[in-house]
N, CA, C and O of each residue as an XYZ file, in Angstrom:
476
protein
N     -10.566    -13.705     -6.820
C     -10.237    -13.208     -5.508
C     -10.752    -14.196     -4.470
O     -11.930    -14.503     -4.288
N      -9.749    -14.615     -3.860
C     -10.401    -15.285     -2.709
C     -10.974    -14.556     -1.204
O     -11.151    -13.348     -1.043
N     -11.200    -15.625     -0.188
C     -11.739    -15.064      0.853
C     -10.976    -14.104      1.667
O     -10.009    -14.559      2.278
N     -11.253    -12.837      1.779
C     -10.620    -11.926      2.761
C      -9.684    -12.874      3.823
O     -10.128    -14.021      3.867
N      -8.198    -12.610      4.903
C      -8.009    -12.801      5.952
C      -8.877    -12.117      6.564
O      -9.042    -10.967      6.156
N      -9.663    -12.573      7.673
C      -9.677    -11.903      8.289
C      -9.060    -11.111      9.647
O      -9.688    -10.275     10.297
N      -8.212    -11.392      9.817
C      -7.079    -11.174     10.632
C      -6.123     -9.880      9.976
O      -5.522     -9.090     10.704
N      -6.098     -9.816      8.410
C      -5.389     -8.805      7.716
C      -6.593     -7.853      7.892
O      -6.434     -6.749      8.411
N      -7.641     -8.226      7.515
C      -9.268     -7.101      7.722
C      -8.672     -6.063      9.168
O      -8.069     -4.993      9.095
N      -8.952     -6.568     10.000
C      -8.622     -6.375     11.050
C      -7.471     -5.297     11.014
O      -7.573     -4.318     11.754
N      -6.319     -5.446     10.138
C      -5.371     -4.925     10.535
C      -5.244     -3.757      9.487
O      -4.442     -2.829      9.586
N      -6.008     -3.910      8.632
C      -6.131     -2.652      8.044
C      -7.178     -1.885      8.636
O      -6.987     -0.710      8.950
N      -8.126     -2.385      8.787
C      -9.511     -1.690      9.618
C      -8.610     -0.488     11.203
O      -9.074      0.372     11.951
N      -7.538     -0.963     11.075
C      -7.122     -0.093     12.485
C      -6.080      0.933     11.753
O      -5.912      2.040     12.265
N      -5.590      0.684     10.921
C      -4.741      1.308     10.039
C      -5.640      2.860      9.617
O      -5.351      4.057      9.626
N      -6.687      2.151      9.313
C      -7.606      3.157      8.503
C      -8.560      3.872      9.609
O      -9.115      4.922      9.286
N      -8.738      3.400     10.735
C      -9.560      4.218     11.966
C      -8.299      5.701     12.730
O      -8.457      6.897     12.977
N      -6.865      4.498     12.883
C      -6.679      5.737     13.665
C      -5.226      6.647     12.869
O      -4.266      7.114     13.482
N      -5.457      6.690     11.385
C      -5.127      7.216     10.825
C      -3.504      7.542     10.497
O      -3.032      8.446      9.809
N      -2.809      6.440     11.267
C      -1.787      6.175     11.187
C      -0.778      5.865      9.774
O      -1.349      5.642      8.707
N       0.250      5.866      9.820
C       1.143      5.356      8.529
C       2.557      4.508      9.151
O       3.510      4.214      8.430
N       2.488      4.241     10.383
C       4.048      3.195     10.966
C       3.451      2.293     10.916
O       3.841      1.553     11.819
N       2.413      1.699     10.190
C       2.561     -0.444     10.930
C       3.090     -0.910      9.115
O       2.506     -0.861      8.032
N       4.118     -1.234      9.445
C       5.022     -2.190      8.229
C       4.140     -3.267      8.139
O       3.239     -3.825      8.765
N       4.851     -3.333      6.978
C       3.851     -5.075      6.650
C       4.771     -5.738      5.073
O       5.430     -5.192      4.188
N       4.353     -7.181      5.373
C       5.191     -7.391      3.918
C       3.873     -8.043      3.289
O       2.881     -7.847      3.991
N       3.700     -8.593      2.411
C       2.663     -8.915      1.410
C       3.037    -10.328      0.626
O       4.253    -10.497      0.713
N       2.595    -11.066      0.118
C       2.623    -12.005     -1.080
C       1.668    -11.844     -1.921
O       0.560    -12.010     -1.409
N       1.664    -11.513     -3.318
C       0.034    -11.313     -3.795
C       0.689    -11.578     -5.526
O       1.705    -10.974     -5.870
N       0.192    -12.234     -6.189
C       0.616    -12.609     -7.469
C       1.701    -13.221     -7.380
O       1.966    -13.288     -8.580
N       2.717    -13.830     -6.762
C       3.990    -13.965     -6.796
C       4.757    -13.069     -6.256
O       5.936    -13.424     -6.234
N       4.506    -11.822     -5.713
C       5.208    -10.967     -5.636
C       5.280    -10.341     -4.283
O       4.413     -9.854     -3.558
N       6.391    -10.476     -4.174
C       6.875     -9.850     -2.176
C       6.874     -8.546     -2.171
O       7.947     -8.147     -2.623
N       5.775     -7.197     -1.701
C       5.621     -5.971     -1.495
C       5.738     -5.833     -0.287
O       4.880     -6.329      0.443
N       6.787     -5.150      0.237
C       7.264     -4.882      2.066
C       7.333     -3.565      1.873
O       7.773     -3.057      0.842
N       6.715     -2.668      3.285
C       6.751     -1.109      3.562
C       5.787     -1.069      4.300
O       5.326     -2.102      4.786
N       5.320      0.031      4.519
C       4.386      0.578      5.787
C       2.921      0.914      4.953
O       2.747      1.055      3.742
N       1.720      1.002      6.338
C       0.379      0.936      5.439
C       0.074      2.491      5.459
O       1.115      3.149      5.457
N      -0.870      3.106      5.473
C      -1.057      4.177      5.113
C      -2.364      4.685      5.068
O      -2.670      4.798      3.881
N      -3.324      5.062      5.838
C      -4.737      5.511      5.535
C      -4.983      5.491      4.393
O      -4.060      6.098      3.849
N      -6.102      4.955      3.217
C      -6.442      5.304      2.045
C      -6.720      6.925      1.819
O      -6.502      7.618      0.825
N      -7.232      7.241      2.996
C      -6.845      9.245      2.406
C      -5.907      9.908      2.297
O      -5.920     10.828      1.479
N      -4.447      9.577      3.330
C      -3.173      9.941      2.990
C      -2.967      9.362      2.088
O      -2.871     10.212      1.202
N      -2.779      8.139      1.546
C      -2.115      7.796      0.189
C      -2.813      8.007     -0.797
O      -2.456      7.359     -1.782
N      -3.738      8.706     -0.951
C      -4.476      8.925     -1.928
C      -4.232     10.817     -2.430
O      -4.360     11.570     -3.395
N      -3.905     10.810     -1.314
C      -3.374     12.591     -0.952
C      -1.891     12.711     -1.779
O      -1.640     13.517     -2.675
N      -0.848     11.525     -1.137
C       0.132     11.494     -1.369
C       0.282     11.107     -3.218
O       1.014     11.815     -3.909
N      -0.428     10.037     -3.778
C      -0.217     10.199     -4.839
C      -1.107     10.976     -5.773
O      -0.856     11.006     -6.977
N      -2.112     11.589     -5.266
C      -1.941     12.974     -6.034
C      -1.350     14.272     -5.814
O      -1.479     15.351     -6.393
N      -0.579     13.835     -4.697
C       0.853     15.296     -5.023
C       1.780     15.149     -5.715
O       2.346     16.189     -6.049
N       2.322     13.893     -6.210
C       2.657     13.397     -6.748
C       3.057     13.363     -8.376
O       4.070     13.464     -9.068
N       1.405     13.124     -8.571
C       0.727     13.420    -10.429
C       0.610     14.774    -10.032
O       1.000     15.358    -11.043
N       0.390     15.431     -9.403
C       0.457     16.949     -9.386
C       1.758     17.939     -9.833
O       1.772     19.093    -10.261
N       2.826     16.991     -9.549
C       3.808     18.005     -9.737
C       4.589     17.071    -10.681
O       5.808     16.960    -10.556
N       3.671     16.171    -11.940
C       3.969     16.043    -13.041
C       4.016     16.634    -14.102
O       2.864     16.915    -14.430
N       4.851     17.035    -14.940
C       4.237     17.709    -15.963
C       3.016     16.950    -16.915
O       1.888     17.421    -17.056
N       3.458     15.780    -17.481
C       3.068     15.011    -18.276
C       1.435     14.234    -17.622
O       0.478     14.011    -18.364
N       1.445     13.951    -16.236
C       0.297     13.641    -15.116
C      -0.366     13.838    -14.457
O      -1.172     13.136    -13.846
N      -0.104     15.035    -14.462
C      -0.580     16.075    -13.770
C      -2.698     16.126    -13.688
O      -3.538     16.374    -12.822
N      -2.700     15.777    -14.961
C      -4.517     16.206    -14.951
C      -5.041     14.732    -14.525
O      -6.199     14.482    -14.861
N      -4.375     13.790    -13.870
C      -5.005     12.253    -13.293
C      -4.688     12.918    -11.608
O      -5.063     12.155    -10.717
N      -4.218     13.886    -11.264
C      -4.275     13.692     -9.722
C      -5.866     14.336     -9.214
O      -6.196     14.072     -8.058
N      -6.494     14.878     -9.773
C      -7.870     14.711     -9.304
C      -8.618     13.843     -9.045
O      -9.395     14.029     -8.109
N      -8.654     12.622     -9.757
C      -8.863     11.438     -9.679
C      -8.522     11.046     -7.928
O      -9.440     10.877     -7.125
N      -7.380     10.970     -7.632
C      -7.366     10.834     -6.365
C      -7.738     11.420     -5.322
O      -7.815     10.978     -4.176
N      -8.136     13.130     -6.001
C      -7.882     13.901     -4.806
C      -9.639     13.384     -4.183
O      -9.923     13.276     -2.991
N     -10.251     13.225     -4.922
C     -11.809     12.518     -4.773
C     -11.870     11.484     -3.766
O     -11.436     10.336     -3.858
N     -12.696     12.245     -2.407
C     -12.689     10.878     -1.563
C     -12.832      9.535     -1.867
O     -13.241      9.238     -2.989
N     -12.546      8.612     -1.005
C     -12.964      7.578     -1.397
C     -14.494      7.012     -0.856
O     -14.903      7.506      0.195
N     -15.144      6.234     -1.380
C     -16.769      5.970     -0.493
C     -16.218      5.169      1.063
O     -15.251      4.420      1.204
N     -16.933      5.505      1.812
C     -15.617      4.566      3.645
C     -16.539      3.579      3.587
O     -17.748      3.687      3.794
N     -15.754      2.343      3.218
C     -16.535      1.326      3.618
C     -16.439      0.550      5.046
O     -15.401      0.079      5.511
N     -17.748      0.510      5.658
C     -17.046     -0.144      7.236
C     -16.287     -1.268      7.153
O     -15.913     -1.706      8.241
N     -15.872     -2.001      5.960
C     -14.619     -3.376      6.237
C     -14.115     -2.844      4.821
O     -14.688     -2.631      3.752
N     -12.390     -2.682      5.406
C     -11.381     -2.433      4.156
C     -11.616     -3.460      3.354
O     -11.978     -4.581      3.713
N     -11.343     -2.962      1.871
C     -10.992     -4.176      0.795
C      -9.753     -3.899      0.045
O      -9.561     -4.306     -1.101
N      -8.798     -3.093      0.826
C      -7.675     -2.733      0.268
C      -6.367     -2.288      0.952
O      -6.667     -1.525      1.871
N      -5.035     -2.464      0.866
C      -3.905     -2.270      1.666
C      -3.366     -1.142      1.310
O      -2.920     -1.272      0.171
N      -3.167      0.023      1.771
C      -2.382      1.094      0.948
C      -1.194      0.896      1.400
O      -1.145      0.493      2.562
N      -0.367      1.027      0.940
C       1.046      0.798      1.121
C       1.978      2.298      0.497
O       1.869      2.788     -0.627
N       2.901      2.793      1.665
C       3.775      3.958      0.954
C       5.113      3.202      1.429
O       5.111      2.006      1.719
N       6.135      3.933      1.476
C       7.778      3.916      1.316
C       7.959      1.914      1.104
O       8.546      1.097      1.812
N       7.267      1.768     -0.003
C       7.360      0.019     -0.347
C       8.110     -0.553     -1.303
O       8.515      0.297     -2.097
N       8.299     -1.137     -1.437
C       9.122     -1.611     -2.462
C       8.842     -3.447     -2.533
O       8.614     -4.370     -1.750
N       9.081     -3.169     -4.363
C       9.064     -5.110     -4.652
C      10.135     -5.397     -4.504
O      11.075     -4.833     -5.063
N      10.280     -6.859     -3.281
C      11.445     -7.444     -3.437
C      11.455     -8.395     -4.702
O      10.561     -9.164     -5.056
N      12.721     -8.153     -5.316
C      13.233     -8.732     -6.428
C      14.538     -9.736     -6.349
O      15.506     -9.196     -6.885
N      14.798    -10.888     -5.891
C      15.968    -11.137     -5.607
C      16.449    -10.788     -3.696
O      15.903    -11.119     -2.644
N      17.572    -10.070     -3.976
C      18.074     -9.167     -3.085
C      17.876     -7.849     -2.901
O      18.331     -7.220     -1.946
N      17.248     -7.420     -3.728
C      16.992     -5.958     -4.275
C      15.411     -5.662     -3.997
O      14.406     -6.362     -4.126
N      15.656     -4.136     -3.499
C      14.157     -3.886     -3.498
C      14.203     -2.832     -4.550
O      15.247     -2.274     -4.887
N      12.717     -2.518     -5.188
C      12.530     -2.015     -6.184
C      10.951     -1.107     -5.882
O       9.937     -1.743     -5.595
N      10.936      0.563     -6.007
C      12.030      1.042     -5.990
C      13.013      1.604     -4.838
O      12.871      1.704     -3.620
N      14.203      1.970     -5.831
C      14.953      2.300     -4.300
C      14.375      2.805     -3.181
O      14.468      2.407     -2.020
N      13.621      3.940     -3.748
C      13.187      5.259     -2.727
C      11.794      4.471     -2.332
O      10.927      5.143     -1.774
N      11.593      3.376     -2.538
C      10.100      3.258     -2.151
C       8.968      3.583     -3.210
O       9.331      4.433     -4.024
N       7.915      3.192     -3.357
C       6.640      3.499     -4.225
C       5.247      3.649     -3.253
O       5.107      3.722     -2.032
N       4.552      3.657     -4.075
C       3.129      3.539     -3.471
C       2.586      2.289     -4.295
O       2.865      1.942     -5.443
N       1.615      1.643     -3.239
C       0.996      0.428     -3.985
C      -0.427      0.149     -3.423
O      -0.686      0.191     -2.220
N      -1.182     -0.094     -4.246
C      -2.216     -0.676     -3.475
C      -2.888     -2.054     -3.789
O      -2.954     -2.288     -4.996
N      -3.263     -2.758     -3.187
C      -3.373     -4.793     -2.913
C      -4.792     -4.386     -2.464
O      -5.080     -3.503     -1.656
N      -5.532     -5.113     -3.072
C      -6.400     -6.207     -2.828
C      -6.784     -7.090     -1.393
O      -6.197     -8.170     -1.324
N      -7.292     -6.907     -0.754
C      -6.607     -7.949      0.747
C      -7.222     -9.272      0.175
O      -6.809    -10.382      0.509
N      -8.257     -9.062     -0.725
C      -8.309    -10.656     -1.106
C      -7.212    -11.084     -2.025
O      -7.015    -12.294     -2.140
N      -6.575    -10.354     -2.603
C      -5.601    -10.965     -3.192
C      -4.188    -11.830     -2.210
O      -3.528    -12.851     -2.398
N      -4.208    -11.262     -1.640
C      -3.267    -11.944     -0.267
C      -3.331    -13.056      0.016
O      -4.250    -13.715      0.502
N      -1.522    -13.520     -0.530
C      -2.032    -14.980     -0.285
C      -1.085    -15.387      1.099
O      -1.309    -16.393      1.773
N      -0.018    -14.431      1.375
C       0.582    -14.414      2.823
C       1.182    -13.373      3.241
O       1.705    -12.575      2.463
N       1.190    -13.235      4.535
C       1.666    -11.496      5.054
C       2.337    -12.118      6.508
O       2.375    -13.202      7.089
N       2.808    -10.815      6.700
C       3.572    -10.852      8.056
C       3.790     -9.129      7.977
O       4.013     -8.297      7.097
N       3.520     -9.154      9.910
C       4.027     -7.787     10.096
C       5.566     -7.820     10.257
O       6.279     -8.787     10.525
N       5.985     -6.236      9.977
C       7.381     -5.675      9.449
C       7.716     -5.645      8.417
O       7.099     -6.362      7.629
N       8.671     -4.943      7.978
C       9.428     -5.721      6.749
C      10.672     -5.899      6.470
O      11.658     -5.703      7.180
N      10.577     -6.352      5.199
C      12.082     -7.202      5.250
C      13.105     -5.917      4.828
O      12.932     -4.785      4.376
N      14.329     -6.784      5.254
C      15.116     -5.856      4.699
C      15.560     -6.348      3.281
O      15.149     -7.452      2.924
N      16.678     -5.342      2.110
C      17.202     -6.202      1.126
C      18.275     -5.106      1.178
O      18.379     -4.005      1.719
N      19.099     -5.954      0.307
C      20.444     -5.184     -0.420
C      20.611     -5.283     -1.835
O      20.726     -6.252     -2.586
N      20.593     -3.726     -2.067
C      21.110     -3.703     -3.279
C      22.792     -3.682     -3.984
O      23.398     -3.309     -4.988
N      22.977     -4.281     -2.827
C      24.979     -4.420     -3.402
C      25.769     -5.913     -3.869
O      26.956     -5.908     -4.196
């Protein structure tokens, strides 16, 4: 893991104060282009254990999430909901996923995101 942006710090640190879920963002992290919006680590942590909740098969891992997280005063992580990997032209998945990055893993970002087509 390399050195935090700190400029991405920053931009999750506001993400996560005023509890918001509209600031888009796209990502580079392994090779891989993740674009969608960020997400408080307690909503998305909410969100994917409603998720495993109304799994049959997953159901007994959404506690796991429902467990706060410890608040650290500087994020070390991007939550990401309605996201998707761009693949090509295609984002994946259709409907969006949940993801969560590393901010040291980040090796380039930009706010918004992209668009793609799947046709």
């Amino acid at each position: 893991m390399s050195k935090p942006d700190k400029l991405l710090v920053d931009v999750a640190a506001l993400v996560e104060s005023g509890q918001s879920n509209q600031m888009s963002l796209t990502v580079v992290t392994g090779g891989t282009v993740i674009t969608g919006r960020l997400a408080p680590e307690r909503v998305w942590r909410q969100r994917v254990s409603d998720v495993l909740t109304d799994s049959a098969r997953l159901g007994e891992f959404s506690t796991v999430f429902d467990t706060p997280s410890e608040t650290a005063e500087i994020p070390s992580h991007l939550h990401f909901h309605v996201a998707r990997i761009l693949q090509g032209t295609v984002g994946i998945p259709e409907t969006g996923g949940m993801y969560r990055v590393a901010i040291g893993d980040v090796t380039a970002w930009t706010v918004g995101d992209f668009s793609y087509s799947d046709h």
